[in-house]
C-alpha positions as CSV (number, residue, x, y, z in Angstrom):
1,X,-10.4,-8.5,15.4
2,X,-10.0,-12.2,16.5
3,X,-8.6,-12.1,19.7
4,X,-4.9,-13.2,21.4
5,X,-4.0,-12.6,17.5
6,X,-0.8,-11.1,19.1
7,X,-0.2,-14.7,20.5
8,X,2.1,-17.0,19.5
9,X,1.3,-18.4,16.1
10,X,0.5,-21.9,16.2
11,X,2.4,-23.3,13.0
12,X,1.6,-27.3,12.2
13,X,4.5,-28.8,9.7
14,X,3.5,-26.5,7.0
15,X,6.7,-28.4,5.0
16,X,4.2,-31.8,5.2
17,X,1.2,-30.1,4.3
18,X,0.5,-30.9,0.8
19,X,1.8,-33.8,-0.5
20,X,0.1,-35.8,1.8
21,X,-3.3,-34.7,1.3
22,X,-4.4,-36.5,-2.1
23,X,-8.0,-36.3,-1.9
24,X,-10.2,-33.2,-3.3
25,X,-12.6,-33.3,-0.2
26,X,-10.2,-32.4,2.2
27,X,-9.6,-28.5,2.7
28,X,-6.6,-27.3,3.7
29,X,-7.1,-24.3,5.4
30,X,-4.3,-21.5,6.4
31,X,-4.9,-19.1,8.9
32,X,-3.1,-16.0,8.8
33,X,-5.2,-13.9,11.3
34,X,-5.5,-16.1,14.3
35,X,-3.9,-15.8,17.5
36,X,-3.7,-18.9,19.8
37,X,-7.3,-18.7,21.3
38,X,-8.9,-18.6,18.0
39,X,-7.4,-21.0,16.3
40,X,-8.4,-23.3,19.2
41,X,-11.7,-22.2,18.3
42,X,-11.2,-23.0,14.5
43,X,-9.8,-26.0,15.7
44,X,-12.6,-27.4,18.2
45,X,-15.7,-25.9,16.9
46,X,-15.9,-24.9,13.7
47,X,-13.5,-27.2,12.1
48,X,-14.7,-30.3,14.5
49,X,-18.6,-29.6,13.9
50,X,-18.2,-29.5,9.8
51,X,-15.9,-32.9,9.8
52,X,-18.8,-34.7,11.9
53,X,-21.8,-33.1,10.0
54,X,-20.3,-33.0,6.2
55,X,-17.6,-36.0,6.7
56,X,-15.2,-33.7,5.0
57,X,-11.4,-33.4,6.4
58,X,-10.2,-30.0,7.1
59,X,-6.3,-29.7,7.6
60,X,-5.6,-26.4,9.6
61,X,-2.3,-24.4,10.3
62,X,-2.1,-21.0,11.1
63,X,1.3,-19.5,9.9
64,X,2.3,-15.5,8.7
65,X,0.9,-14.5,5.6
66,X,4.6,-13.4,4.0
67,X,5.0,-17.0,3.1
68,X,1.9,-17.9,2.5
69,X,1.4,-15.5,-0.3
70,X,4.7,-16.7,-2.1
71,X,4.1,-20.5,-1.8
72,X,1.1,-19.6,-3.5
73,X,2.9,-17.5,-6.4
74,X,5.3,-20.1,-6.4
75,X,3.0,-22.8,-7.2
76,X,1.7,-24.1,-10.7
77,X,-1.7,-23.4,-12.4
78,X,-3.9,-26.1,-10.9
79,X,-1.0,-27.5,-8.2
80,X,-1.1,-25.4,-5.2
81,X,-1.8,-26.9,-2.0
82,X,-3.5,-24.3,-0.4
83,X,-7.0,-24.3,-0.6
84,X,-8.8,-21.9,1.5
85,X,-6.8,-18.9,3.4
86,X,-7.8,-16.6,6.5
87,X,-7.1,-13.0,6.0
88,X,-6.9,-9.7,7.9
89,X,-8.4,-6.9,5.7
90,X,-4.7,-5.3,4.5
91,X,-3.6,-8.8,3.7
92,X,-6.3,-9.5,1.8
93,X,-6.5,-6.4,-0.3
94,X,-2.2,-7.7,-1.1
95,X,-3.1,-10.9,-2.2
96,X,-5.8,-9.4,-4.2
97,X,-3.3,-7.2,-6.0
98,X,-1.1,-10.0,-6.2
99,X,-4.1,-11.8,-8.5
100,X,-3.9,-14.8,-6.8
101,X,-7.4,-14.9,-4.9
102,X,-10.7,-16.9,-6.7
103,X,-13.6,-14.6,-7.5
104,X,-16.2,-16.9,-5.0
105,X,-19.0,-15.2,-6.9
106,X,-18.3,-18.7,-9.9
107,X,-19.5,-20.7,-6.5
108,X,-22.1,-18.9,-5.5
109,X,-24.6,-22.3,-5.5
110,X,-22.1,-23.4,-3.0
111,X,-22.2,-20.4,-1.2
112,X,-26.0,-19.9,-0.4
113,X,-25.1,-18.0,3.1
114,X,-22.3,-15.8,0.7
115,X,-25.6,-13.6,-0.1
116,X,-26.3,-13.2,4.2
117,X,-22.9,-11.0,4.7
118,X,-23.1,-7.1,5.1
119,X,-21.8,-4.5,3.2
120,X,-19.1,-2.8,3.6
121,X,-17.0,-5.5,4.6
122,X,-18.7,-7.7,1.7
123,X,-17.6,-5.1,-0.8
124,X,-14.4,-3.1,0.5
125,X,-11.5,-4.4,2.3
126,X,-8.7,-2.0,3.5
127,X,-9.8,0.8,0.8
128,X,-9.7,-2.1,-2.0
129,X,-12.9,-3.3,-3.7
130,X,-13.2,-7.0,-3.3
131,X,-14.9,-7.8,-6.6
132,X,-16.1,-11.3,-5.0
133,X,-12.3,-12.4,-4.0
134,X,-13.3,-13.0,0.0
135,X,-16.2,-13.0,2.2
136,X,-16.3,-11.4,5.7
137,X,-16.5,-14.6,8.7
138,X,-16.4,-12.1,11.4
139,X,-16.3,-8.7,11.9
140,X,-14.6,-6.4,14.7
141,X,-13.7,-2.8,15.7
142,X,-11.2,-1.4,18.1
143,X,-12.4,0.9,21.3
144,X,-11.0,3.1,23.8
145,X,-10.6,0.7,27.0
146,X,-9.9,2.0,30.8
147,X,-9.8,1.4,34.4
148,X,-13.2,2.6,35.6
149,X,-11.5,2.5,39.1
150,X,-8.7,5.1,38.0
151,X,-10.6,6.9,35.4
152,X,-14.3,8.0,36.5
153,X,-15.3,9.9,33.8
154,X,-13.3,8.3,30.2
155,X,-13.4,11.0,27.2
156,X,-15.9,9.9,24.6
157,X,-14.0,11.2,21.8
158,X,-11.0,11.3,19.8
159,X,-10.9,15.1,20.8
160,X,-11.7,14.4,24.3
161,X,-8.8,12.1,24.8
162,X,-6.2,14.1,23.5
163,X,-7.4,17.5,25.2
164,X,-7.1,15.4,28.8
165,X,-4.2,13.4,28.2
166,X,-2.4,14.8,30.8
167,X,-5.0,14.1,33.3
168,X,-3.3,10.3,33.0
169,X,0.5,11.5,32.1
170,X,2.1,8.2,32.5
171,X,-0.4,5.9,32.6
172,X,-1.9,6.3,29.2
173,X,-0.4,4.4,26.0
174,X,-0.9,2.1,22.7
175,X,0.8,-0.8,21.2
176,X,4.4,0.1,19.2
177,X,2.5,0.5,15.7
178,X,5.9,-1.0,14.4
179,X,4.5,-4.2,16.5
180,X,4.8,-7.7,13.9
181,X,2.3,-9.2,15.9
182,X,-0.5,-6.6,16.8
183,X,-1.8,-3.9,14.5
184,X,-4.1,-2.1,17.4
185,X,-1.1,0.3,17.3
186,X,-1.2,1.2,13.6
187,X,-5.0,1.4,13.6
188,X,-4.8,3.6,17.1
189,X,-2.3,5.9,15.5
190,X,-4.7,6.3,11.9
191,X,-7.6,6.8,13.6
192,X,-6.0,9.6,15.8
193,X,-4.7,11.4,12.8
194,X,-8.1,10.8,11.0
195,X,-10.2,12.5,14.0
196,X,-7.6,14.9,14.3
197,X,-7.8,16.1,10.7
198,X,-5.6,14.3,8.4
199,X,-7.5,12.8,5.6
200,X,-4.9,10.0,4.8
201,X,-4.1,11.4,1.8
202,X,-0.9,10.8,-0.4
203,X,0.0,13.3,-3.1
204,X,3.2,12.0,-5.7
205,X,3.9,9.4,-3.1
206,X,4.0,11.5,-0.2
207,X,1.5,12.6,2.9
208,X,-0.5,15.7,2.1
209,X,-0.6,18.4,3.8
210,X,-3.3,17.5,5.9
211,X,-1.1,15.1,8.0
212,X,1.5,17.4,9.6
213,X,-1.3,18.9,12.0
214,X,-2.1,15.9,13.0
215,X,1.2,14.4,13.6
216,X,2.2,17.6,15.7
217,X,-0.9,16.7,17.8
218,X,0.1,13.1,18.4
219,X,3.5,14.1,18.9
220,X,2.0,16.3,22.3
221,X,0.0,13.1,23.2
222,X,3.3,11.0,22.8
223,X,4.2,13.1,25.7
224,X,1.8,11.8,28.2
225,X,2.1,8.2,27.1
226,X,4.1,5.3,29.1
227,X,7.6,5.3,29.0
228,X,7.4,2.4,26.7
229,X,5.1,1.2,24.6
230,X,3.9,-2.4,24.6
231,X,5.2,-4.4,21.5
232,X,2.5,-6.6,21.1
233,X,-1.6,-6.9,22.6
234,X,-1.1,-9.4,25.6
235,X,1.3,-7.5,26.9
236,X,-0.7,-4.4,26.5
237,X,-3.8,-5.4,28.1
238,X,-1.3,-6.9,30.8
239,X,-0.1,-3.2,31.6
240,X,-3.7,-3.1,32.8
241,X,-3.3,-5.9,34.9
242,X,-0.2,-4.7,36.9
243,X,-1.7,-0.8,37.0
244,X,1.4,0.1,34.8
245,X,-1.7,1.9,32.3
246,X,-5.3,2.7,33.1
247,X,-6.1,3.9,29.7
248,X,-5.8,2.9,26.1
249,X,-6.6,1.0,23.1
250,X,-7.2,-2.2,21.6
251,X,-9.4,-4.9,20.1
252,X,-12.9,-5.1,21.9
253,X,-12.7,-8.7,21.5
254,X,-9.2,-9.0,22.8
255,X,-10.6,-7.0,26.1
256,X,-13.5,-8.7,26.3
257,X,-12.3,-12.3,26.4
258,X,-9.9,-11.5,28.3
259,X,-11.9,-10.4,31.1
260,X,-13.7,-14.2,30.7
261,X,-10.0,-15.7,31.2
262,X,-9.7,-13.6,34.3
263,X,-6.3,-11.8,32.6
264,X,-7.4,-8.8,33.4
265,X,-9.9,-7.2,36.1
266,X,-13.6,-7.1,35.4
267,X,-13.1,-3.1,36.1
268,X,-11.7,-2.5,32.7
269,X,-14.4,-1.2,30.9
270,X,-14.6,0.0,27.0
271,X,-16.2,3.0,24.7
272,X,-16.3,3.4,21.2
273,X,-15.6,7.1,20.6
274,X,-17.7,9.2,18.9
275,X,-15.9,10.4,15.8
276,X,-15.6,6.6,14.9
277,X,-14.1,3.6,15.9
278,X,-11.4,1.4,13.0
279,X,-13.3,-1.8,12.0
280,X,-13.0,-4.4,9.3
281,X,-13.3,-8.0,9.3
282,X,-12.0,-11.5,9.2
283,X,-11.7,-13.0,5.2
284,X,-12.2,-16.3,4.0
285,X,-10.6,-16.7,0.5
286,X,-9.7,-19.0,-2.1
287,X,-6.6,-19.3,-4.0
288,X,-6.9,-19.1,-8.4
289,X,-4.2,-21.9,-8.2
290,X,-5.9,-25.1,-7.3
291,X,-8.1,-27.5,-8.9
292,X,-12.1,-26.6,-9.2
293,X,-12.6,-29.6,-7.0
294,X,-10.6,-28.5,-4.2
295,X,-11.9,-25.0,-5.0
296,X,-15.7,-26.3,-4.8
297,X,-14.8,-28.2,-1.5
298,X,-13.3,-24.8,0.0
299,X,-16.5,-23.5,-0.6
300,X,-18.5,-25.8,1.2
301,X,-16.1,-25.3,4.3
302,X,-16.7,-21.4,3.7
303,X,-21.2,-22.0,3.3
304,X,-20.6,-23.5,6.5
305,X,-18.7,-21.2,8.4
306,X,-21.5,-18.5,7.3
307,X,-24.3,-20.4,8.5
308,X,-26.1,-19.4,11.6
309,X,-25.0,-21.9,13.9
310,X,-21.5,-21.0,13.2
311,X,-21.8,-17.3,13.3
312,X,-24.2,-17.6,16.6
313,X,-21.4,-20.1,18.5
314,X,-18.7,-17.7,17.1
315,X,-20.1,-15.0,18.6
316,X,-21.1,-16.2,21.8
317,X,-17.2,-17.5,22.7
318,X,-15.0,-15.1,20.3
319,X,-17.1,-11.7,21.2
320,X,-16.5,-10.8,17.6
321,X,-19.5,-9.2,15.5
322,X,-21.1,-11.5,12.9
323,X,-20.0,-11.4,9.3
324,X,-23.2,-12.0,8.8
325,X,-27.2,-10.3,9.6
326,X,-27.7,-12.9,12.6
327,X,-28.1,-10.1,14.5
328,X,-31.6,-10.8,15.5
329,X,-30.5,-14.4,16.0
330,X,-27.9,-13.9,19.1
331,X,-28.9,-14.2,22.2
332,X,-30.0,-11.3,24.9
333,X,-26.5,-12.3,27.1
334,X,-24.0,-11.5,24.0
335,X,-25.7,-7.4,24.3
336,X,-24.6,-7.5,28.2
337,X,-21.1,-7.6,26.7
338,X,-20.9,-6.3,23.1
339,X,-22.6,-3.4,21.4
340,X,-25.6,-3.9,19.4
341,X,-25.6,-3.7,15.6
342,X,-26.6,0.0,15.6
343,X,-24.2,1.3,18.0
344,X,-21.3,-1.0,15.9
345,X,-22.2,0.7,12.7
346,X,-22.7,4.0,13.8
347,X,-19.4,4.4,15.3
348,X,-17.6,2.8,12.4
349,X,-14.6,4.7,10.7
350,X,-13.7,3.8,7.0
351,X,-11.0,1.1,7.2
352,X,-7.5,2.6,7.2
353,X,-6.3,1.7,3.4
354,X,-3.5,-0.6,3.1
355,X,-0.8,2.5,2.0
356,X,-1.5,4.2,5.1
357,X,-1.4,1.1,7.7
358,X,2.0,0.2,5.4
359,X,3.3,4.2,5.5
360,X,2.6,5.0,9.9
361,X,5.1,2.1,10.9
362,X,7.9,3.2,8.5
363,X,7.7,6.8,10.0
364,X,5.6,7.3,13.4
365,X,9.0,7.3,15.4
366,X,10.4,9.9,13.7
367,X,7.1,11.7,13.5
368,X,6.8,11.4,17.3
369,X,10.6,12.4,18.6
370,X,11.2,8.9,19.5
């Protein structure tokens, strides 16, 4: 997941953007899923390198997607002033349902690098087929993370770490899932109930009976937790910085560059448990409700961002996995910090659908004692 995304939004005048912006090749590009680091990134090298090389303006802010998705709605056929979006895998899968995203497959001679992304993430986004609406820039999972000073010997599974939770009573924890910035905490409490037993299932509306097992379990874990739970990732992973938590879960990304900014000790080390891991990815979209040559200019923006040079430099400096199969392209130095394709994949839960990651916030409190 793109890291700092529980950072303060950087939001640029979104008021101005649009009505000064005239000509079809400039892109005006709204970032949803950013935290501060990466929309530097966005900002300074993928964004700076495709102005200088294709002489094309991009205009960038990064804002919530709430508003975003009813200034689109609100905008006529052929007037929006949006013209490519960033989206988290549950936000894309709304705005799909809304029927306001482009089906990229019409650009597809535009989009010559579209064919180089990887299923599942091509096809499936938060339990919702795609059907061509948004291609996959990056891809990321969340892992178990830990002090390796405090904790020798870290479980390697979902079973593991709730069997020893007491071995850390009070120094164990996840972010609030009711967090508005962070989702680590919704994806930390789905995954837990998916290892756990609970097969996400709604029946008329309502949990199956596989959940309340699960729930009971997590509700014992609750018990060994922190006394409070972080409310968004920074301060989180700070909690490992003070000692406050030696073990928990988040974003490898968001641990990883971390430990490059020095925000947290080089002794916090990572696993990806063996029942699976949450993963999805990072969307580029188009809106239906702009003209095709603002639509065939997005596109160009999004070929771009799917080349190798892109994918390569976003990899090196994000730590996220490639939306595409540049795999074989990284260099050796990204594998001394990130796993490899194989051990990505083969730790990979199914995304959490969008119902459930809606559904644990509303009632995890209650389901807890808290």
């Amino acid at each position: 997941m793109a890291q700092m995304r529980t950072a303060l939004f950087l939001v640029l005048g979104l008021g101005l953007l649009g009505a000064s912006w005239a000509s079809a090749q400039e892109v005006r590009f709204f970032d949803t899923m950013s935290g501060a680091n990466f929309v530097q990134w966005w900002q300074t090298n993928a964004i700076a390198a495709y102005q200088k090389e294709a002489g094309t303006a991009v205009k960038y802010a990064s804002t919530g997607s709430a508003e975003i998705l009813q200034r689109i709605k609100a905008a006529e056929a052929g007037k929006g002033d949006i013209d490519l979006l960033f989206l988290a895998p549950d936000k894309i899968a709304g705005f799909l349902n809304e029927g306001v995203l482009e089906d990229l497959r019409r650009y597809g001679a535009l989009m010559p690098n579209m064919a180089k992304t990887e299923p599942p993430d091509n096809r499936v986004a938060a339990g919702t087929e795609l059907n061509g609406t948004g291609v996959p820039f990056f891809r990321y999972a969340y892992v178990l993370i830990y002090n390796a000073d405090q904790v020798k010997n870290p479980p390697q599974s979902w079973k593991e770490l709730y069997e020893r939770r007491n071995e850390w009573k009070g120094r164990i924890s996840y972010v609030d899932p009711r967090s508005p910035v962070s989702g680590s905490g919704r994806f930390f409490v789905a995954s837990f109930l998916k290892a756990l037993g609970s097969d996400w299932g709604f029946t008329g509306g309502k949990e199956d009976a596989t959940w309340q097992p699960s729930w009971e379990k997590l509700a014992e874990f609750e018990k060994a937790n922190f006394t409070k739970h972080a409310t968004s990732g920074g301060a989180h992973v700070g909690q490992f910085a003070t000692g406050e938590i030696w073990i928990g879960f988040h974003a490898l990304d968001f641990v990883e560059y971390s430990k490059k900014l020095g925000t947290v000790p080089p002794q916090i080390k990572t696993v990806m448990l063996k029942e699976g891991v949450p993963g999805g990815a990072g969307y580029l979209a188009i809106p239906k409700n702009i003209s095709e040559a603002r639509k065939e200019a997005a596109a160009k923006f999004i070929n771009f961002a799917l080349s190798d040079k892109i994918q390569i430099d976003m990899v090196e400096n994000m730590y996220e996995f490639p939306g595409t199969g540049v795999w074989d392209k990284l260099p050796e130095s990204v594998y001394r910090v990130m796993p490899d394709k194989k051990t990505m994949q083969g730790t990979r839960l199914p995304d959490p659908p969008a119902q459930v990651l809606q559904y644990i916030p509303e009632v995890w409190a209650q389901k807890v004692g808290l």
